[in-house]
C-alpha positions as a Markdown table, in Angstrom:
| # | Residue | x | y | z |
|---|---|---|---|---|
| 1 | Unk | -53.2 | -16.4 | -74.9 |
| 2 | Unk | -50.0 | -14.9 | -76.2 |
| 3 | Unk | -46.5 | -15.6 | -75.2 |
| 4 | Unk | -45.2 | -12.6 | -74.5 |
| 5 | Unk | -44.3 | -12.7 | -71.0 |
| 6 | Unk | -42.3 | -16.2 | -71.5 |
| 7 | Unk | -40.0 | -14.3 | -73.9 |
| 8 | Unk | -39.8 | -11.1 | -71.8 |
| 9 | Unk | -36.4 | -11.5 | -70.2 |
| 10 | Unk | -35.6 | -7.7 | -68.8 |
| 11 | Unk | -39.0 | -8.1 | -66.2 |
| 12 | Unk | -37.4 | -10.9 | -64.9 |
| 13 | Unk | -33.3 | -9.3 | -64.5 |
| 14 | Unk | -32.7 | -7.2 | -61.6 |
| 15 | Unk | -31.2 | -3.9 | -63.1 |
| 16 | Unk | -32.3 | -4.9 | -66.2 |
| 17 | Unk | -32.4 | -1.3 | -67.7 |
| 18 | Unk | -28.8 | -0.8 | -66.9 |
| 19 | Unk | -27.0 | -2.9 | -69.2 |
| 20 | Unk | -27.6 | -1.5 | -72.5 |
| 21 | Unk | -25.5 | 1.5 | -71.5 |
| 22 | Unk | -23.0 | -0.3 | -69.6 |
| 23 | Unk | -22.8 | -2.5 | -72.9 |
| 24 | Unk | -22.3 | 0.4 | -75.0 |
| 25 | Unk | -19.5 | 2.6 | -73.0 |
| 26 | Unk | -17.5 | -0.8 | -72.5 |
| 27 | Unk | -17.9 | -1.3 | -76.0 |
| 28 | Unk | -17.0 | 1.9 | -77.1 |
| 29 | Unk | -13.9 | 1.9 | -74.9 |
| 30 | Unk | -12.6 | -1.1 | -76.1 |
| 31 | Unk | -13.0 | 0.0 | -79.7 |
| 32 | Unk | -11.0 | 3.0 | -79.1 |
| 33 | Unk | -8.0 | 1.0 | -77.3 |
| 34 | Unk | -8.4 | -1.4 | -79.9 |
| 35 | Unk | -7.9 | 1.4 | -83.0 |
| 36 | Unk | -5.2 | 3.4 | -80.7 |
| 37 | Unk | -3.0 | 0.1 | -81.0 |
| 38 | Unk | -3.8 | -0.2 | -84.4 |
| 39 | Unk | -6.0 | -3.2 | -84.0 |
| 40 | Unk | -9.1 | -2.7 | -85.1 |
| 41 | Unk | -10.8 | -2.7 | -88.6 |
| 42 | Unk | -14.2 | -0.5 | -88.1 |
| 43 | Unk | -16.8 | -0.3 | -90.3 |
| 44 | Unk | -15.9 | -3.0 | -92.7 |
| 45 | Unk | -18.3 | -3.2 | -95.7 |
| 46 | Unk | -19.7 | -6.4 | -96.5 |
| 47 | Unk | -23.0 | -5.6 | -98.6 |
| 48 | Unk | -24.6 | -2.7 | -100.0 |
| 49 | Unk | -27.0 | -1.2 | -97.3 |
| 50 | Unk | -25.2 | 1.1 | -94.3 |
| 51 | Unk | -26.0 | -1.9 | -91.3 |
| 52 | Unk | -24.1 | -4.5 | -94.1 |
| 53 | Unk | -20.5 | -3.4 | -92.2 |
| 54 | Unk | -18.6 | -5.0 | -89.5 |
| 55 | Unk | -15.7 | -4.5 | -87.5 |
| 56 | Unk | -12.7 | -6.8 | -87.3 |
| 57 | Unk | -10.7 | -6.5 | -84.1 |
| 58 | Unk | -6.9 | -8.7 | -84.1 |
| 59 | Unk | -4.7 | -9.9 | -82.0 |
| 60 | Unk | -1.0 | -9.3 | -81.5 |
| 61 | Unk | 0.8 | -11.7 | -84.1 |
| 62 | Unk | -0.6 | -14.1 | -87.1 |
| 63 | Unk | -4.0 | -15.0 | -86.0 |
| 64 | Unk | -4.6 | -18.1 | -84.9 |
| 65 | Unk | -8.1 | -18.0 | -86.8 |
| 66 | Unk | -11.2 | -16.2 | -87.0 |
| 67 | Unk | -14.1 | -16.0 | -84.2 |
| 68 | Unk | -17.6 | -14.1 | -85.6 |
| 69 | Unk | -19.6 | -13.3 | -83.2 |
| 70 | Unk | -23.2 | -12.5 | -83.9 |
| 71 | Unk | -25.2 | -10.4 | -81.4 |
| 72 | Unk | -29.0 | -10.4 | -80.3 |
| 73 | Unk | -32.4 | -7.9 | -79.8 |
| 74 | Unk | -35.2 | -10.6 | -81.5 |
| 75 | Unk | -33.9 | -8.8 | -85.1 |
| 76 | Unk | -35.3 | -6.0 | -84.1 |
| 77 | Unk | -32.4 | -4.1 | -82.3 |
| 78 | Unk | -28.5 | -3.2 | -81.4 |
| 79 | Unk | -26.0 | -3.2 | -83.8 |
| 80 | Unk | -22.5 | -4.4 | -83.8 |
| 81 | Unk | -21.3 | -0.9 | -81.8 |
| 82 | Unk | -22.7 | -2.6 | -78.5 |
| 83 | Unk | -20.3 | -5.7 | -78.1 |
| 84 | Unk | -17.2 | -4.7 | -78.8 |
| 85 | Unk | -15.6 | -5.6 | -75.5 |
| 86 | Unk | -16.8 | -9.3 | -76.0 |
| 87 | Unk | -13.9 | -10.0 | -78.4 |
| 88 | Unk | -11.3 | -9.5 | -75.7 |
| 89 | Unk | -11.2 | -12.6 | -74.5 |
| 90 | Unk | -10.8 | -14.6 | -78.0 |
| 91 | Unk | -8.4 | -11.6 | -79.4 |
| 92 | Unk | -6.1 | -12.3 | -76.3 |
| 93 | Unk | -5.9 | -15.8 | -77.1 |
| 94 | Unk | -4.9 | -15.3 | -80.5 |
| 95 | Unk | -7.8 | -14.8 | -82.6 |
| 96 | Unk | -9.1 | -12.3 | -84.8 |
| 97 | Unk | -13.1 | -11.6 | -84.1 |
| 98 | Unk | -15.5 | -10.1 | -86.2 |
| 99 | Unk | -19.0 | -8.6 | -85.5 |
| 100 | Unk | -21.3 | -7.6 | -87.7 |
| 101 | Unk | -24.0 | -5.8 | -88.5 |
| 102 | Unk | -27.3 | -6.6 | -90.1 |
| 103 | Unk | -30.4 | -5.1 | -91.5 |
| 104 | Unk | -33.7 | -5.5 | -88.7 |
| 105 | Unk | -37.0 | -6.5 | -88.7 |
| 106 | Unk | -39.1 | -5.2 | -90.2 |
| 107 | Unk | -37.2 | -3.7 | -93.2 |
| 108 | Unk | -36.0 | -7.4 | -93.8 |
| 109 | Unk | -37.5 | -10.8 | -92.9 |
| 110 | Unk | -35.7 | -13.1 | -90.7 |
| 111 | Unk | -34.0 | -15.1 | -94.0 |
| 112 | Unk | -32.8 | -11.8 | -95.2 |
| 113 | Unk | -30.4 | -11.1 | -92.0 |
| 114 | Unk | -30.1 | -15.1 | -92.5 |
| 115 | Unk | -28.7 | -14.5 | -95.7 |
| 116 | Unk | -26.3 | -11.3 | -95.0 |
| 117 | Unk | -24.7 | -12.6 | -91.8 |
| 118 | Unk | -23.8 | -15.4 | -94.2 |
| 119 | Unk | -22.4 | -13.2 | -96.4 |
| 120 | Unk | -20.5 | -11.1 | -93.3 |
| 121 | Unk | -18.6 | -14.4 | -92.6 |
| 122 | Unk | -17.7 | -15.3 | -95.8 |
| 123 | Unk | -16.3 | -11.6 | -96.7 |
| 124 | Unk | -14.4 | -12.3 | -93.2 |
| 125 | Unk | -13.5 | -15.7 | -93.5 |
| 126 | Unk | -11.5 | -14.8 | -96.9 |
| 127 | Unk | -9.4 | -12.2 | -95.3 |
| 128 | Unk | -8.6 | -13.6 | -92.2 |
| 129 | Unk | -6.9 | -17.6 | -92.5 |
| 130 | Unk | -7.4 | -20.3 | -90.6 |
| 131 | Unk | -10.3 | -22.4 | -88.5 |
| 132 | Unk | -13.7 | -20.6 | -88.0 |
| 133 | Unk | -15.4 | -20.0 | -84.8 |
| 134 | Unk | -19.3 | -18.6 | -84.8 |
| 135 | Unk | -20.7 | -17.2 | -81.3 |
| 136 | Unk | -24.0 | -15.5 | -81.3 |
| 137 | Unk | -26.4 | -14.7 | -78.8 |
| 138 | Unk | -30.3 | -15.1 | -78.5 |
| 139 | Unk | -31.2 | -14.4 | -81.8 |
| 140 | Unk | -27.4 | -14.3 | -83.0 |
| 141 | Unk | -27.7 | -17.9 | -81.5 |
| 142 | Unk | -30.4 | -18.6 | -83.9 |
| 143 | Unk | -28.3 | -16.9 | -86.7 |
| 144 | Unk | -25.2 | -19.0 | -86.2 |
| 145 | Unk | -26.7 | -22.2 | -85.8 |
| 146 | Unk | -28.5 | -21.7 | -89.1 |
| 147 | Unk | -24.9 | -20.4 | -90.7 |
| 148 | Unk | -24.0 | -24.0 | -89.5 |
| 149 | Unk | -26.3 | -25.9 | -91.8 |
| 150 | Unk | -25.4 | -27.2 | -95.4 |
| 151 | Unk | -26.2 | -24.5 | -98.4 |
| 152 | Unk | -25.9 | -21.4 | -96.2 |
| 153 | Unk | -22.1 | -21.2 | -96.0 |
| 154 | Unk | -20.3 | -21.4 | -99.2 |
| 155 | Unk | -18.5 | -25.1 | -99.4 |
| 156 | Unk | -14.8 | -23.5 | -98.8 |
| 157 | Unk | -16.2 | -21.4 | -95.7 |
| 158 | Unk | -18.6 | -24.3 | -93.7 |
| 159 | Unk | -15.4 | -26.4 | -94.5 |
| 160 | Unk | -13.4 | -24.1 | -91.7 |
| 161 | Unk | -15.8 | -24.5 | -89.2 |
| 162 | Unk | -14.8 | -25.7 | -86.2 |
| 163 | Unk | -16.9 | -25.1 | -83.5 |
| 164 | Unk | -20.6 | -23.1 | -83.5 |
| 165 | Unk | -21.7 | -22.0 | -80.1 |
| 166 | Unk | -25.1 | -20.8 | -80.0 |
| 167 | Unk | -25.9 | -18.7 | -77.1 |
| 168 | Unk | -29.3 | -18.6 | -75.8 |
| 169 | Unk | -30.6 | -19.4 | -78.8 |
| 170 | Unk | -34.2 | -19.0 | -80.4 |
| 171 | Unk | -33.7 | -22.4 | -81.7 |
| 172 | Unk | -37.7 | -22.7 | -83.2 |
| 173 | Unk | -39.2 | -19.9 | -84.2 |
| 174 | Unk | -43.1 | -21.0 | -84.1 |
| 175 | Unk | -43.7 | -19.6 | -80.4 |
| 176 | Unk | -42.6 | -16.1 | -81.9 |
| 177 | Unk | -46.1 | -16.2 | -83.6 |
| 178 | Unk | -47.9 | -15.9 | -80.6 |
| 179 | Unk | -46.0 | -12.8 | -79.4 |
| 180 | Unk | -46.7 | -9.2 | -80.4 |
| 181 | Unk | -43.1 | -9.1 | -81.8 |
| 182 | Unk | -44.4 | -10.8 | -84.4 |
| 183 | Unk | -46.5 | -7.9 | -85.6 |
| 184 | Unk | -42.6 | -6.9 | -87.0 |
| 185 | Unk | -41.1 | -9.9 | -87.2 |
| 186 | Unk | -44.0 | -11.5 | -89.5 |
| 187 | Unk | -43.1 | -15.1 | -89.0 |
| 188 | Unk | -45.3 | -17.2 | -90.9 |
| 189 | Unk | -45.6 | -21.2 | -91.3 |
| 190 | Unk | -43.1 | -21.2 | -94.2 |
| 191 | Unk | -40.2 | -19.6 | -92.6 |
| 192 | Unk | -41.1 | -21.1 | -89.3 |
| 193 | Unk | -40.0 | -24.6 | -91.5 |
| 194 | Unk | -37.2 | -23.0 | -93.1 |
| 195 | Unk | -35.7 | -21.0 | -90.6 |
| 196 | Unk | -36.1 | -23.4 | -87.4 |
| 197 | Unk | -32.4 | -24.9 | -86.6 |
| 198 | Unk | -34.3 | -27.2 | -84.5 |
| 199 | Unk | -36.1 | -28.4 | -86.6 |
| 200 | Unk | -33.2 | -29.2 | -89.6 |
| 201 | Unk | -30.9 | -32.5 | -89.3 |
| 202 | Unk | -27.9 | -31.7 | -87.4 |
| 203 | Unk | -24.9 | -29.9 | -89.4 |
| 204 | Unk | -22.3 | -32.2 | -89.1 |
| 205 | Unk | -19.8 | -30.0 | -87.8 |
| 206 | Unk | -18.6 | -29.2 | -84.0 |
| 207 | Unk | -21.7 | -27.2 | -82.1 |
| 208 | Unk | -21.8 | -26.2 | -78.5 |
| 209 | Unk | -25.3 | -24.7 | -77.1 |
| 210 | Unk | -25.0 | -22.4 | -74.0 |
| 211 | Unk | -27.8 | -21.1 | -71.6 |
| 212 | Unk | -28.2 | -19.6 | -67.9 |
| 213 | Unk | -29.6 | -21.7 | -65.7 |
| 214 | Unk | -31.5 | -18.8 | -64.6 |
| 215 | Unk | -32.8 | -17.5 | -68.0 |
| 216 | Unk | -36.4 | -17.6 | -68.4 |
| 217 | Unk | -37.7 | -21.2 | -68.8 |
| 218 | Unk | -38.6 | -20.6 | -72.4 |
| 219 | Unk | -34.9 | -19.9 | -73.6 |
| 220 | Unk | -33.5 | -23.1 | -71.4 |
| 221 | Unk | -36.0 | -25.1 | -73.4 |
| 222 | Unk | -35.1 | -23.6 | -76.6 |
| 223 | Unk | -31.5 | -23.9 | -75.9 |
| 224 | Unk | -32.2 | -28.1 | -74.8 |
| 225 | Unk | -34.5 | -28.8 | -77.6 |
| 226 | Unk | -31.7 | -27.7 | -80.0 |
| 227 | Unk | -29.1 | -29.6 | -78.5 |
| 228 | Unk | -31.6 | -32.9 | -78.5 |
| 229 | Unk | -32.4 | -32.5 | -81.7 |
| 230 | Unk | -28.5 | -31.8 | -82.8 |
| 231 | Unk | -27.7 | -34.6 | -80.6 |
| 232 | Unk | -24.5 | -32.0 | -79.4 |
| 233 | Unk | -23.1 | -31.0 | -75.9 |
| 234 | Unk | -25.6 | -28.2 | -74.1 |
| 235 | Unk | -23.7 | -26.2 | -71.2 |
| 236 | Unk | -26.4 | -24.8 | -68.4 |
| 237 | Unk | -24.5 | -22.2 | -66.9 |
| 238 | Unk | -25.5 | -21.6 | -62.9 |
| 239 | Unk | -26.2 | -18.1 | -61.9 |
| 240 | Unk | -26.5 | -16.5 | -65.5 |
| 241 | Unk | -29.7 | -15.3 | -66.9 |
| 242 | Unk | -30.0 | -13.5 | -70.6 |
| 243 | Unk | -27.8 | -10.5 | -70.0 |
| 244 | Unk | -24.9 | -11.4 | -68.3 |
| 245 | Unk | -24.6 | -15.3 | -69.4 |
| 246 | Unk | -22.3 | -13.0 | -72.0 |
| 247 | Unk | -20.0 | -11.8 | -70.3 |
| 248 | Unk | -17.6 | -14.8 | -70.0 |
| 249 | Unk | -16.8 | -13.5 | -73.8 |
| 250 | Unk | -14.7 | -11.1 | -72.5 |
| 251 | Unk | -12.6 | -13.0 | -70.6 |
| 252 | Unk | -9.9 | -15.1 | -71.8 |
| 253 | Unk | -9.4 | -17.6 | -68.7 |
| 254 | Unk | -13.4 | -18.1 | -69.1 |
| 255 | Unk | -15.0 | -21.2 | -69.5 |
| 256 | Unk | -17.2 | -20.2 | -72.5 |
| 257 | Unk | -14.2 | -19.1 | -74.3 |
| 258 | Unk | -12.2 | -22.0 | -73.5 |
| 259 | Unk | -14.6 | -24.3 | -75.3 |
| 260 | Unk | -15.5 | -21.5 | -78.1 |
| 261 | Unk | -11.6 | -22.0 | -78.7 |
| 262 | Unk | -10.7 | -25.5 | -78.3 |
């Protein structure tokens, strides 16, 4: 028995095949209101390969600090250009926000995109001052949770973190082994142990996990096991499955962005 259907989310999402677009044109719209004001930074290089760039959108004024948000797609898909809009409601509160891109699965392994999102933030974190933020989503949440850890961060970055909200999160990576996903992702025993935030100690620094209460029951768990093992706070959203427990991102008044930011 394979586990495919417990990590399917767009079967279970009403309309699930329109928010990809919708993603993109919001996204895209916001970038260009973004560069018309003169506040956006696109394409930002952080490594050597062409999905190593991210784009850096600021706010009116000094920032107040940095937000990175990290998206989603199982490392196998979307890049930075469909989540623009999701910095709006940080940047309007003062912060700068980043996204980046990273290499996908199969081209890399999991520790790779470990490894460059680390080194997105701290190219970031060294032009932009003050306390660090790190959002991601689904496998983003997996991403940031492990940027929270000791050794992955240099000592001067980690040391800025103030709060790490893993959305969604794939928080143990062994039930990806019994999914055909894995056939790209080739997750094996070893990275399962090394690449598992649920199963390291807890990082010692401010973390906030988020979930729908209406995701599918395998990301709820994922997102609950995490915060058990981290012993941190876990917010169960009513009314917000995978694709749109998001959107509160965007939103500067929202609840999610409220505790991103305090």
């Amino acid at each position: 028995m394979t586990l495919d259907d417990a990590y399917a989310n767009a079967p279970y999402i009403e309309g699930a095949a329109d928010y990809p677009p919708r993603w993109a044109a919001e996204a895209a719209a916001y970038r260009q209101r973004m560069s018309l004001a003169g506040k956006a930074r696109l394409g930002v290089m952080y490594g050597h390969g062409t999905r190593q760039a991210m784009d850096l959108f600021l706010p009116d004024g000094v920032p107040e600090g940095l937000v990175v948000f990290v998206h989603g797609g199982y490392w196998l898909k979307f890049d930075r250009s469909d989540w623009s809009h999701l910095a709006e409601g940080a940047v309007r509160r003062g912060w700068a926000v980043a996204m980046p891109s990273y290499d996908l699965c199969p081209r890399v392994r999991i520790g790779d995109i470990v490894r460059q999102v680390a080194d997105a933030v701290t190219v970031v974190a060294h032009e932009v001052e003050g306390p660090l933020r790190l959002a991601g989503h689904s496998a983003g949440g997996h991403l940031v949770a492990r940027l929270s850890e000791p050794g992955v961060l240099p000592d001067d970055v980690r040391g800025r973190l103030a709060r790490v909200m893993p959305i969604s999160p794939v928080a143990d990576l062994a039930p990806l082994m019994q999914t055909s996903m894995n056939r790209d992702l080739k997750i094996d025993e070893a990275e399962v142990l090394a690449e598992s935030p649920m199963r390291h100690a807890a990082p010692g620094v401010p973390v906030t996990v988020w979930v729908g209460a209406d995701e599918r029951p395998a990301f709820v768990d994922q997102a609950k096991g995490l915060a058990t093992a981290w012993g941190c706070d876990c917010v169960v959203e009513p009314g917000r499955h995978h694709f749109d427990v998001i959107d509160g991102l965007a939103d500067p008044e929202n609840a999610m962005v409220t505790r991103l930011l305090e």
